[in-house]
PDB file of N, CA, C and O in Angstrom:
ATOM      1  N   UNK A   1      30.627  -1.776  -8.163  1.00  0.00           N
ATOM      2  CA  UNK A   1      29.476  -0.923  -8.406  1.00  0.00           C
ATOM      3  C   UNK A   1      29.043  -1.118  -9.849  1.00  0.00           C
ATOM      4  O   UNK A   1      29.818  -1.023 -10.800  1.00  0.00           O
ATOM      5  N   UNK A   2      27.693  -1.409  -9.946  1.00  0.00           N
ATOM      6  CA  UNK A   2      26.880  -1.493 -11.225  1.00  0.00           C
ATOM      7  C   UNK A   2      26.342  -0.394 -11.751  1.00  0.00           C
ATOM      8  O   UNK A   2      25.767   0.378 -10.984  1.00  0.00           O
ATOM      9  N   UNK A   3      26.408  -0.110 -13.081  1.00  0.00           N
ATOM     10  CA  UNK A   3      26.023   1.543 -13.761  1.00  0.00           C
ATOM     11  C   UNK A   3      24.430   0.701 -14.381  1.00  0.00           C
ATOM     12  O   UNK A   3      24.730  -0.207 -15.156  1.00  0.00           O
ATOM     13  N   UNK A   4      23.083   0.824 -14.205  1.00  0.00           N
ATOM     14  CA  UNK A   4      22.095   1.045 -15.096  1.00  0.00           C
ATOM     15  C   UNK A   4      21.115   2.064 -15.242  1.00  0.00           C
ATOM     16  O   UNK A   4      20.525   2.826 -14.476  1.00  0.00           O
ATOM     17  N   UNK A   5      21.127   1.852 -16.397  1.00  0.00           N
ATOM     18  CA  UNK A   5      20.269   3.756 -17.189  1.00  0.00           C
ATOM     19  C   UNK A   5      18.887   3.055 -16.957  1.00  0.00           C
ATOM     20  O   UNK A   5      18.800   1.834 -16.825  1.00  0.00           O
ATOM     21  N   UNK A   6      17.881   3.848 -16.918  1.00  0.00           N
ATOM     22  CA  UNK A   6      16.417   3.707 -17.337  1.00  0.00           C
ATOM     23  C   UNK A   6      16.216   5.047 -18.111  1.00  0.00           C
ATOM     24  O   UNK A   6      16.852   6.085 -17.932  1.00  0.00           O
ATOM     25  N   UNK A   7      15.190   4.823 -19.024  1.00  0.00           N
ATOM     26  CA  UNK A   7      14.827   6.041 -19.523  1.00  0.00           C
ATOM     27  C   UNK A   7      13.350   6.662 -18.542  1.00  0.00           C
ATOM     28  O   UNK A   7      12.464   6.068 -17.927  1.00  0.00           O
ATOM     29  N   UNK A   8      13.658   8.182 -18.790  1.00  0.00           N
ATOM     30  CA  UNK A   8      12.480   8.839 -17.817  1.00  0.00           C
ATOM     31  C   UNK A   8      11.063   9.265 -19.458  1.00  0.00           C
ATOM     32  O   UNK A   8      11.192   9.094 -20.670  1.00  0.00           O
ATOM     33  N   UNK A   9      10.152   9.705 -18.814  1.00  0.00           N
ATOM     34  CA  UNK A   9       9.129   9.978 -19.815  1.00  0.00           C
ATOM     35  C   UNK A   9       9.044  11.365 -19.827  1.00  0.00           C
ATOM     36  O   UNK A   9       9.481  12.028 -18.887  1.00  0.00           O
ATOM     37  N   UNK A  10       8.489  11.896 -20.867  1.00  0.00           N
ATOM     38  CA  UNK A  10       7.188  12.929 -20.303  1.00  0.00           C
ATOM     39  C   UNK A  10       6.658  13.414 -19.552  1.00  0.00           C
ATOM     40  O   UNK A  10       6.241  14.571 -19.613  1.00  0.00           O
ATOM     41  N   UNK A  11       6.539  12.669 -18.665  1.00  0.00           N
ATOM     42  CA  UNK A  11       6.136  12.233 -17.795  1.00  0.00           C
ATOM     43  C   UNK A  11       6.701  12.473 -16.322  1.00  0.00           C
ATOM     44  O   UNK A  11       6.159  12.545 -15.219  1.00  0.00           O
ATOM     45  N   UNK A  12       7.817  12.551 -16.700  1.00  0.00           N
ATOM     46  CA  UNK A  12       8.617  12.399 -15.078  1.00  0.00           C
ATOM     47  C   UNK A  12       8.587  10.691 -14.647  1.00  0.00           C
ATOM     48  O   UNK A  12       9.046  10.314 -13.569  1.00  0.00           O
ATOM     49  N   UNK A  13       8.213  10.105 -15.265  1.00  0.00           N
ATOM     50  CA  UNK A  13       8.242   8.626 -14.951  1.00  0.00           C
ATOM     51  C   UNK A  13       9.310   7.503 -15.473  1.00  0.00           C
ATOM     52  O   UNK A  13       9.769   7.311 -16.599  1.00  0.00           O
ATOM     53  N   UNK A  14       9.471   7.016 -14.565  1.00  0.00           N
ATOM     54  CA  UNK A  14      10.799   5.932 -15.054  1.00  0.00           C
ATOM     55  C   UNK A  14      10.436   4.844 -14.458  1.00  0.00           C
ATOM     56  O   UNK A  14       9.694   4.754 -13.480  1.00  0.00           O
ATOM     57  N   UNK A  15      11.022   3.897 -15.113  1.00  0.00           N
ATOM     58  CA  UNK A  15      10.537   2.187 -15.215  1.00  0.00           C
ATOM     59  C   UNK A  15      12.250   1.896 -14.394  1.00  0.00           C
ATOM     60  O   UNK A  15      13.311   2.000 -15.010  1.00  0.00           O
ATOM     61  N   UNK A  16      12.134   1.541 -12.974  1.00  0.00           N
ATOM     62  CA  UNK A  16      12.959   0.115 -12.540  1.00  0.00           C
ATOM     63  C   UNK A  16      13.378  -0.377 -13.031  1.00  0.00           C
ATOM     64  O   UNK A  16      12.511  -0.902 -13.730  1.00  0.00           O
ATOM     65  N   UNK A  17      14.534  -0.836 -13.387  1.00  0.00           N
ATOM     66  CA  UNK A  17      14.790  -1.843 -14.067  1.00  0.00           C
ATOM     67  C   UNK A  17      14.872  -3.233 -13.629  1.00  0.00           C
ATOM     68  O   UNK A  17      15.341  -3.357 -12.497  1.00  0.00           O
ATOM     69  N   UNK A  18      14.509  -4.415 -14.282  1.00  0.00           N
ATOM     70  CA  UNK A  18      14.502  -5.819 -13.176  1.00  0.00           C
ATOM     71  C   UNK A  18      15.654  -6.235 -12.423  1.00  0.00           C
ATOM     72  O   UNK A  18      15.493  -6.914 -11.408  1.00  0.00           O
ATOM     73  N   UNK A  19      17.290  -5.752 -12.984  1.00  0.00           N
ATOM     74  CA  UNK A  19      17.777  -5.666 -11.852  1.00  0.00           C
ATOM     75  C   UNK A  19      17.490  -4.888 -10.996  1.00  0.00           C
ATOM     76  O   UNK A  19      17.125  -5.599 -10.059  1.00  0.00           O
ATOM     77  N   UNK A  20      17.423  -3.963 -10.729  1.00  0.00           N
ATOM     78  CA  UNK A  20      17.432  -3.426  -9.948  1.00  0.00           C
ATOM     79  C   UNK A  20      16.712  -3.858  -8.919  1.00  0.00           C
ATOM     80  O   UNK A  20      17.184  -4.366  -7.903  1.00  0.00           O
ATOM     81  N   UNK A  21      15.361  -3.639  -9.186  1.00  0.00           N
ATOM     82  CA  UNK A  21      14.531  -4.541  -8.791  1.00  0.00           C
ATOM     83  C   UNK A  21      14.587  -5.705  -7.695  1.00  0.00           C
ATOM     84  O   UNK A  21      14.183  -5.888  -6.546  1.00  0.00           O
ATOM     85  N   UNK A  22      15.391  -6.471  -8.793  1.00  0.00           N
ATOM     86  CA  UNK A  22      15.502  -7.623  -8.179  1.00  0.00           C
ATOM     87  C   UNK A  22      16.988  -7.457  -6.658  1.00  0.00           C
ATOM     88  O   UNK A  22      16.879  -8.056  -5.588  1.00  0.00           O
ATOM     89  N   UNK A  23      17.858  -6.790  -6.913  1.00  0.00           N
ATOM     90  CA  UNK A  23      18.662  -6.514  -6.004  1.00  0.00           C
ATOM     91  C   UNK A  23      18.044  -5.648  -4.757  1.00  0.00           C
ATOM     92  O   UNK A  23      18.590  -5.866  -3.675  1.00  0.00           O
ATOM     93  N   UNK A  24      17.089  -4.794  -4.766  1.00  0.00           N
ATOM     94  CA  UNK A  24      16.914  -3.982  -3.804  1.00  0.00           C
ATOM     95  C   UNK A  24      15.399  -5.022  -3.048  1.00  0.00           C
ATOM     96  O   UNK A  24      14.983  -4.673  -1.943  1.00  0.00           O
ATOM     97  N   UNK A  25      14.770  -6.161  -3.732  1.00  0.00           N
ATOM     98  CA  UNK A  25      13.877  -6.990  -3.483  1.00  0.00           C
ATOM     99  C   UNK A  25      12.596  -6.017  -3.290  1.00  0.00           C
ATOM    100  O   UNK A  25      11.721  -6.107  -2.429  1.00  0.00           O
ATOM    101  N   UNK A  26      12.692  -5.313  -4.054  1.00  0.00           N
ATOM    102  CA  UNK A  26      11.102  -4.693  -4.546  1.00  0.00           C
ATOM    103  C   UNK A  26      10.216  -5.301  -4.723  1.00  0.00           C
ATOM    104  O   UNK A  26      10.666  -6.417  -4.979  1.00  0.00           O
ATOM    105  N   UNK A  27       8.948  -5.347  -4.776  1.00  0.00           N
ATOM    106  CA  UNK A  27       7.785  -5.536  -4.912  1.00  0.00           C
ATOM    107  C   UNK A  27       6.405  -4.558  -5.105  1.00  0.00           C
ATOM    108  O   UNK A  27       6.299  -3.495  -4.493  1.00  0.00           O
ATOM    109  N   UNK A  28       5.435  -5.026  -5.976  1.00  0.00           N
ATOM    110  CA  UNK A  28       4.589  -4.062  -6.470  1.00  0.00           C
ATOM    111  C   UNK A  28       3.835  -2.818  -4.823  1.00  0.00           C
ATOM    112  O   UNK A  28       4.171  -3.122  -3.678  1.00  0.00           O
ATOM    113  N   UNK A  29       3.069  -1.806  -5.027  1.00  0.00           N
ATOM    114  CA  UNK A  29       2.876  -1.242  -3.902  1.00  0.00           C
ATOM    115  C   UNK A  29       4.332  -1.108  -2.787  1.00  0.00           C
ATOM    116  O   UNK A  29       3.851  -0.780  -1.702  1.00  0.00           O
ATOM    117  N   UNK A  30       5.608  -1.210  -2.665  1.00  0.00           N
ATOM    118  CA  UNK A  30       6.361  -0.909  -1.677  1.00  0.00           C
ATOM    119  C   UNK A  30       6.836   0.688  -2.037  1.00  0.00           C
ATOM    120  O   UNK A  30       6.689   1.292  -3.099  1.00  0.00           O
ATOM    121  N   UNK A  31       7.511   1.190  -0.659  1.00  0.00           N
ATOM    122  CA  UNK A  31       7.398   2.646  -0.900  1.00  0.00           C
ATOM    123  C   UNK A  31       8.995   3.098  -1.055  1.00  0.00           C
ATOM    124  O   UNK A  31       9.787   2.694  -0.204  1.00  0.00           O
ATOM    125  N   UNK A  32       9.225   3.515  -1.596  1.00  0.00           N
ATOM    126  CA  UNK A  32      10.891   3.974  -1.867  1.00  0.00           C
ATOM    127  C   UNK A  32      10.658   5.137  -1.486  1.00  0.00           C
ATOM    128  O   UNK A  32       9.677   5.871  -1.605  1.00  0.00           O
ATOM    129  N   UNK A  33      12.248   5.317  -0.723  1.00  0.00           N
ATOM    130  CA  UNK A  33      13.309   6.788  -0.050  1.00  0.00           C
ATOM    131  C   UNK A  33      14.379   7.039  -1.159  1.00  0.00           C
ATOM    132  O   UNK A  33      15.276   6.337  -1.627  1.00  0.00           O
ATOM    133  N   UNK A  34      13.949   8.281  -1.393  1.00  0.00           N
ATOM    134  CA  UNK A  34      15.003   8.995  -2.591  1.00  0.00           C
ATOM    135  C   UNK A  34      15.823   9.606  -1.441  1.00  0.00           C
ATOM    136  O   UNK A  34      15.300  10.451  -0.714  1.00  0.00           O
ATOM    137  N   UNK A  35      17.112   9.197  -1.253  1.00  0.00           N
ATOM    138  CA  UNK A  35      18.062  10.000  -0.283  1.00  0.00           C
ATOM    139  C   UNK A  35      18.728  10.982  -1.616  1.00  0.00           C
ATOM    140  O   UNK A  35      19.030  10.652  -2.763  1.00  0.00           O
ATOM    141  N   UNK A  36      18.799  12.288  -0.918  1.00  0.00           N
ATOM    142  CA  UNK A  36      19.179  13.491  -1.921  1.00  0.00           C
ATOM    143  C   UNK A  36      20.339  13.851  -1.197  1.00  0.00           C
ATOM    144  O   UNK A  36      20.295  13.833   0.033  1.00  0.00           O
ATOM    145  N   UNK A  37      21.779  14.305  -2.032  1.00  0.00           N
ATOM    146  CA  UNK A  37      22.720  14.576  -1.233  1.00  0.00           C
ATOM    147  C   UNK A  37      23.303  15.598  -2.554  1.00  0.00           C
ATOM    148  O   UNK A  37      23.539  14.985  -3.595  1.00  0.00           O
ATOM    149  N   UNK A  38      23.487  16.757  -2.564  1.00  0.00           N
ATOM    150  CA  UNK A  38      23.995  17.677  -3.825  1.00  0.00           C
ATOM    151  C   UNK A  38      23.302  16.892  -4.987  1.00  0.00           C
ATOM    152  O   UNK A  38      22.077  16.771  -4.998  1.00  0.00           O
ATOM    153  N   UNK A  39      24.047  16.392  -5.908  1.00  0.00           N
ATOM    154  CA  UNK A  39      23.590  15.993  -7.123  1.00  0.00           C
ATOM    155  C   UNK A  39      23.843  14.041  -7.504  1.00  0.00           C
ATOM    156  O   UNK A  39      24.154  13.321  -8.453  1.00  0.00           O
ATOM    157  N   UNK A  40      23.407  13.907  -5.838  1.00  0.00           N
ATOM    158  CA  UNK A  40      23.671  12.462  -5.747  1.00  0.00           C
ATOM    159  C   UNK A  40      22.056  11.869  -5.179  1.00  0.00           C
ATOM    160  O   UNK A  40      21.216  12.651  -4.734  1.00  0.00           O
ATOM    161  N   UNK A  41      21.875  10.706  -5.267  1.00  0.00           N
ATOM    162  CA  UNK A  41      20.622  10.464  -5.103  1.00  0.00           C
ATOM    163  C   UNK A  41      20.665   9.230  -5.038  1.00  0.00           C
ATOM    164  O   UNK A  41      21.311   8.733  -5.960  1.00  0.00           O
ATOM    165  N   UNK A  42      20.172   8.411  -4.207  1.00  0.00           N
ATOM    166  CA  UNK A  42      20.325   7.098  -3.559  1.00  0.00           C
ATOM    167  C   UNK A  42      18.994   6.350  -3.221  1.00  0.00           C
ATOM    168  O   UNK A  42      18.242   6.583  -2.275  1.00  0.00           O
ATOM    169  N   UNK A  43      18.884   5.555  -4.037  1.00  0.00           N
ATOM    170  CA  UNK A  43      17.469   5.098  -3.783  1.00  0.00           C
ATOM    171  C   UNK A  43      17.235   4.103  -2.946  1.00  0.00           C
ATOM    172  O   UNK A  43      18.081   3.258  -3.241  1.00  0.00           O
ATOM    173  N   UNK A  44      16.294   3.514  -1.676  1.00  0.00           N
ATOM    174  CA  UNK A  44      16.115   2.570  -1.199  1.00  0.00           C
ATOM    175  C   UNK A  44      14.934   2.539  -0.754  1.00  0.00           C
ATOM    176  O   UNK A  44      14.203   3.465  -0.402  1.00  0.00           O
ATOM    177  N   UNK A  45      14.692   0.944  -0.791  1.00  0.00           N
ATOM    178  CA  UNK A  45      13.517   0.385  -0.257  1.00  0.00           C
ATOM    179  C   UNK A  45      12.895   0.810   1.037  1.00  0.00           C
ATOM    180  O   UNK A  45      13.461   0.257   1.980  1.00  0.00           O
ATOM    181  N   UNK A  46      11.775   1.726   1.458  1.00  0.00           N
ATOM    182  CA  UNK A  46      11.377   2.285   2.832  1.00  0.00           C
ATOM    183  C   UNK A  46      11.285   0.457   3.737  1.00  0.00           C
ATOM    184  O   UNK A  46      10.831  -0.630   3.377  1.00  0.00           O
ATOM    185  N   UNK A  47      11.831   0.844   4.726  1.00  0.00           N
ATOM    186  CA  UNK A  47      12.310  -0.445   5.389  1.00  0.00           C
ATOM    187  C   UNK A  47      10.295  -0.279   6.466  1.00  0.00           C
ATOM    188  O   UNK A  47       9.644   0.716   6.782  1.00  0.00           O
ATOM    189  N   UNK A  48       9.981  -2.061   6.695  1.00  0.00           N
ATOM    190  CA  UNK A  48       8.796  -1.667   7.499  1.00  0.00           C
ATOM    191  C   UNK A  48       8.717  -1.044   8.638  1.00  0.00           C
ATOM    192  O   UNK A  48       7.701  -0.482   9.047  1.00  0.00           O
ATOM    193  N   UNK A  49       9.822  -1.108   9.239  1.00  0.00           N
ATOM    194  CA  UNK A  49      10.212  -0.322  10.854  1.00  0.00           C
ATOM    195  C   UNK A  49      11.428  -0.019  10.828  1.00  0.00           C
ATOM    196  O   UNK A  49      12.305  -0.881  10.769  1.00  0.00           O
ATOM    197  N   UNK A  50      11.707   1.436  10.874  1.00  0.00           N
ATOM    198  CA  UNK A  50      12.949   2.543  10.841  1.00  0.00           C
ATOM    199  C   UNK A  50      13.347   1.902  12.188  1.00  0.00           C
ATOM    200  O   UNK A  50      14.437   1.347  12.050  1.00  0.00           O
ATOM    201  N   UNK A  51      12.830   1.768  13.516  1.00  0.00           N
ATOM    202  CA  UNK A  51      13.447   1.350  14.647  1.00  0.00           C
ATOM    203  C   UNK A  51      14.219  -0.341  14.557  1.00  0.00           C
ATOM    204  O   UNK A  51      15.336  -0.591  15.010  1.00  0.00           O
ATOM    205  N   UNK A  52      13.620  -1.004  14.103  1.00  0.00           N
ATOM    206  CA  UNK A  52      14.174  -2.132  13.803  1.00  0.00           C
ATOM    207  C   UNK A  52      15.530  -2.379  13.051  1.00  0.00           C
ATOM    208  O   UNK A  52      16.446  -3.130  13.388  1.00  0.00           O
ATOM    209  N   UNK A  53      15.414  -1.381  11.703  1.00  0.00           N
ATOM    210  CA  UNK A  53      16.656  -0.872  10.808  1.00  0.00           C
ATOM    211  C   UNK A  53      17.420  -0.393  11.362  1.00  0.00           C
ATOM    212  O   UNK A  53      18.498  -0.941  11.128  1.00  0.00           O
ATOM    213  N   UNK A  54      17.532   0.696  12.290  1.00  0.00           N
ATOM    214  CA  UNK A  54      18.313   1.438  13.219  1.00  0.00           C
ATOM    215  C   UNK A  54      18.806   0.515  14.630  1.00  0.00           C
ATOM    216  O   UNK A  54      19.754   0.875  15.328  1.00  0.00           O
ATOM    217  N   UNK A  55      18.166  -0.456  14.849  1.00  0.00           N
ATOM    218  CA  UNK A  55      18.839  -1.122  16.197  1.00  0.00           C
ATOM    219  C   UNK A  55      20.024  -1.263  16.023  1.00  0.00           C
ATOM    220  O   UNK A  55      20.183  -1.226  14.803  1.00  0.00           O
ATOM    221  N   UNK A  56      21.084  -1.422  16.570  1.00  0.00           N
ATOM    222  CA  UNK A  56      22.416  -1.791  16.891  1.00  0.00           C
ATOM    223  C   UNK A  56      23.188  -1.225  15.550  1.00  0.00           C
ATOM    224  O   UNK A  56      23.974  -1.856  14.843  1.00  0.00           O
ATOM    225  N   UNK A  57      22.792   0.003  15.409  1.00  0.00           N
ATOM    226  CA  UNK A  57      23.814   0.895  14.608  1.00  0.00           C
ATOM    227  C   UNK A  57      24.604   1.815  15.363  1.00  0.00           C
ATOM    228  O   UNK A  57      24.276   2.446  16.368  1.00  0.00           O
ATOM    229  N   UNK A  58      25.815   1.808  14.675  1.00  0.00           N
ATOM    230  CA  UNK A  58      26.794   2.238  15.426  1.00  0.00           C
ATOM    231  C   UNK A  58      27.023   1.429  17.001  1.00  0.00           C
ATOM    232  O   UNK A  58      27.314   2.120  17.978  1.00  0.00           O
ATOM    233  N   UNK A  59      26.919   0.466  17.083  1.00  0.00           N
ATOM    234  CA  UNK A  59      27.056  -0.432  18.902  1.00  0.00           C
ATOM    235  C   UNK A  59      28.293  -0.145  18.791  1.00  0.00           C
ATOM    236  O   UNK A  59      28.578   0.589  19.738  1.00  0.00           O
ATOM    237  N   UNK A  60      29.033  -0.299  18.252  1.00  0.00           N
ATOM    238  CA  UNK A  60      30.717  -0.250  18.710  1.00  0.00           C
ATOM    239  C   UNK A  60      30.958   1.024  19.396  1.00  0.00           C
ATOM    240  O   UNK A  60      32.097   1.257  19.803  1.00  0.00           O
ATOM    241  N   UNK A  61      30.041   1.851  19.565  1.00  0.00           N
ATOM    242  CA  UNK A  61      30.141   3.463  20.050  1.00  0.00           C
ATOM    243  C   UNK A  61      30.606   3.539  21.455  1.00  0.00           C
ATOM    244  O   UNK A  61      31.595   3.948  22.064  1.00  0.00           O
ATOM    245  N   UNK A  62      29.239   2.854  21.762  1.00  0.00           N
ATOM    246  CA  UNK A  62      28.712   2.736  23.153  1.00  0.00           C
ATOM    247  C   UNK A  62      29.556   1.790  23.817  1.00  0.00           C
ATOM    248  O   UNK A  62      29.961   0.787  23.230  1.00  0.00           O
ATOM    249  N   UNK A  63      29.825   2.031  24.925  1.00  0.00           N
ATOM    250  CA  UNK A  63      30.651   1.141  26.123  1.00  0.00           C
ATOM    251  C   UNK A  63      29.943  -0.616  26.601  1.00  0.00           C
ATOM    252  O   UNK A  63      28.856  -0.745  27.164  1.00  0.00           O
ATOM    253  N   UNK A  64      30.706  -1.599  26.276  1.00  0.00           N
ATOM    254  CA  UNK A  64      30.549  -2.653  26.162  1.00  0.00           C
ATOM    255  C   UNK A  64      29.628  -3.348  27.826  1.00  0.00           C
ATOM    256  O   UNK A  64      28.944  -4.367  27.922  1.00  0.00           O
ATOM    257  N   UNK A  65      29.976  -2.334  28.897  1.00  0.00           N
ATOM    258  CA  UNK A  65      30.067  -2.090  30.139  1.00  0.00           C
ATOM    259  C   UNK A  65      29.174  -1.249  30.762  1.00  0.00           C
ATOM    260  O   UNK A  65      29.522  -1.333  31.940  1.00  0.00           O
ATOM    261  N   UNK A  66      28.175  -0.435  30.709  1.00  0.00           N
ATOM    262  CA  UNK A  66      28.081   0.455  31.223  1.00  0.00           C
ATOM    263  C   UNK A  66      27.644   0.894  32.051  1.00  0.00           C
ATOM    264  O   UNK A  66      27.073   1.980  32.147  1.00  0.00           O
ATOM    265  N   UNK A  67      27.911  -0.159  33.066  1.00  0.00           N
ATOM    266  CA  UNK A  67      27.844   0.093  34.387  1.00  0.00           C
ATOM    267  C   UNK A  67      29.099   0.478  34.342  1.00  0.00           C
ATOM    268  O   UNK A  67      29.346   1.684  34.313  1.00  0.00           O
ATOM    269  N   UNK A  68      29.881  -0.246  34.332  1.00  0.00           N
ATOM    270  CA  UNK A  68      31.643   0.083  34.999  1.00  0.00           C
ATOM    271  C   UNK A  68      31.940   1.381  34.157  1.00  0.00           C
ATOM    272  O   UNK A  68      32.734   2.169  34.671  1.00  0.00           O
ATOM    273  N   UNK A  69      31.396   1.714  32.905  1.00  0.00           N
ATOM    274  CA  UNK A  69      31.272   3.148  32.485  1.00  0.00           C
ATOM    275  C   UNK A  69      30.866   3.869  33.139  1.00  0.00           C
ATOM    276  O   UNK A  69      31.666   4.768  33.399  1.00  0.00           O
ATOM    277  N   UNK A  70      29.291   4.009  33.903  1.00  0.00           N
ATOM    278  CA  UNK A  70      29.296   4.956  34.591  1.00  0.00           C
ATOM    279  C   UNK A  70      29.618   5.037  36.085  1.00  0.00           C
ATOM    280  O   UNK A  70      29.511   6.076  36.737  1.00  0.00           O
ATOM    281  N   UNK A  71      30.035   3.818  36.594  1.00  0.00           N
ATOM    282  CA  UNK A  71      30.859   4.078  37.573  1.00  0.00           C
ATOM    283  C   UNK A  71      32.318   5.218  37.596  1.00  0.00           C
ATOM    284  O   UNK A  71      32.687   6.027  38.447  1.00  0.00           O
ATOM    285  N   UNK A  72      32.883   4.832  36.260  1.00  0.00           N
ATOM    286  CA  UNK A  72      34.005   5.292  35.907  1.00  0.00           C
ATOM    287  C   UNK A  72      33.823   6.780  36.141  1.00  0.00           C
ATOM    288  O   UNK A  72      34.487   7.488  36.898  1.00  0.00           O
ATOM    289  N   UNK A  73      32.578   7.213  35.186  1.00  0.00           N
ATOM    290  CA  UNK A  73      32.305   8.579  34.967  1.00  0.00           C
ATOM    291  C   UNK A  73      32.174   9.175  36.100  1.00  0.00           C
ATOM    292  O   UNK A  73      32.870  10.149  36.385  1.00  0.00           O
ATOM    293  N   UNK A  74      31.120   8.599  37.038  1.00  0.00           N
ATOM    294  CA  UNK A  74      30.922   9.504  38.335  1.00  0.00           C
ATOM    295  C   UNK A  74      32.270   9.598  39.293  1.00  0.00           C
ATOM    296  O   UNK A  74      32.593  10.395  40.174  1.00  0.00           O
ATOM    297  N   UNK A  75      32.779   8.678  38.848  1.00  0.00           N
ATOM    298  CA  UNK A  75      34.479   8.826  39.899  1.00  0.00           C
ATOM    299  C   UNK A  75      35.116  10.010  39.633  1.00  0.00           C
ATOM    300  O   UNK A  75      35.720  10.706  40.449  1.00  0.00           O
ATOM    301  N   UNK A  76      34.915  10.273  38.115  1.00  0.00           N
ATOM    302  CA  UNK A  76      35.692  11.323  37.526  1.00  0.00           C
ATOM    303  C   UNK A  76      35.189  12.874  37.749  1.00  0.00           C
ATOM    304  O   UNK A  76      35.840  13.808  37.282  1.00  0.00           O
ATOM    305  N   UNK A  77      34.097  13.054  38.426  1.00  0.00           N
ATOM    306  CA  UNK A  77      33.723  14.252  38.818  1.00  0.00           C
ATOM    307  C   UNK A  77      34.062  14.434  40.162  1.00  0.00           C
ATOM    308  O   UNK A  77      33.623  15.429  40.739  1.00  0.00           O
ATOM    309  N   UNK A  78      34.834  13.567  40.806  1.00  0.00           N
ATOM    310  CA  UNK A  78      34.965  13.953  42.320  1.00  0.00           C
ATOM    311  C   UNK A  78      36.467  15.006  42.314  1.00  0.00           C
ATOM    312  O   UNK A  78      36.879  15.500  43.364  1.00  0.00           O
TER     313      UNK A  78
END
């Protein structure tokens, strides 16, 4: 984990820094998500499609099978 400061203004405004920048692959006009958690705050790049970002998260959840899953299941209510 990398520590960098920016200074804020007057303003409420703060300058990116080019790493940063350059690690999160920013570009001018893109829209950033301030994730807020107590006194933690996590910045990331708004992705172009949340559904696309979200596909196959968490897959290991879900049954590899699920047919023979829900075969399984309905057996189990008899």
């Amino acid at each position: 984990m990398e520590t960098i400061a920016a200074h804020m203004s007057s303003k409420y405004q703060a300058v990116i820094p080019r790493a940063v920048r350059q690690i999160l692959g920013l570009q001018a006009d893109d829209t950033l998500l301030f994730i807020v958690s107590g006194d933690t705050v996590i910045l990331r790049k708004r992705p172009a499609s949340f559904t696309e970002t979200m596909r196959g998260l968490h897959k290991e959840l879900w049954p590899s099978d699920p047919e023979a899953w829900l075969e399984q299941e309905r057996g189990s209510w008899e």
